[in-house]
C-alpha positions, 0 to 999 in steps of 0.5 A: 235559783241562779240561771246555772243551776236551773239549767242543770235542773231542768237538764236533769229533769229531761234525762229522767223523763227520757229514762222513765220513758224508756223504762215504759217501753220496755215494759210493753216490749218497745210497743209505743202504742201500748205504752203511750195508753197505759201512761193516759189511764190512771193507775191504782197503785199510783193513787189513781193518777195517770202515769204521764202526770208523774213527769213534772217532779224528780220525786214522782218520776222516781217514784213512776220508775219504782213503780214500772220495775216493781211490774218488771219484777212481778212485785204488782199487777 
């Protein structure tokens, strides 16, 4: 991948980690303590995996911010 591209990649990946984050905090009402716990504990619907592990790739951080508006909706526990 040219410099260019990997820079906007990673640039991207940054922003959508930020927006899952802030996804995160809603969740809990701004409350960063509770929200940083529930991102350390596996999660069922998630496979079992800690919600902070999905913020390697744009697929799993997508698919963690699904995951947190589906809470948001009432559509999971």
């Amino acid at each position: 991948m040219p410099v260019h591209d990997r820079e906007t990649h990673d640039q991207e990946l940054i922003q959508l980690k930020q927006a899952a984050w802030q996804d995160v905090l809603e969740l809990f009402d701004g409350d960063e303590a509770v929200a940083r716990d529930w991102m350390g504990r596996p999660r069922p619907f998630l496979g079992n995996v800690a919600p902070e592990h999905m913020l390697q790739t744009h697929e799993d951080i997508l698919r963690l911010r699904r995951f947190v508006q589906q809470i948001q909706l009432g559509i999971v526990p």
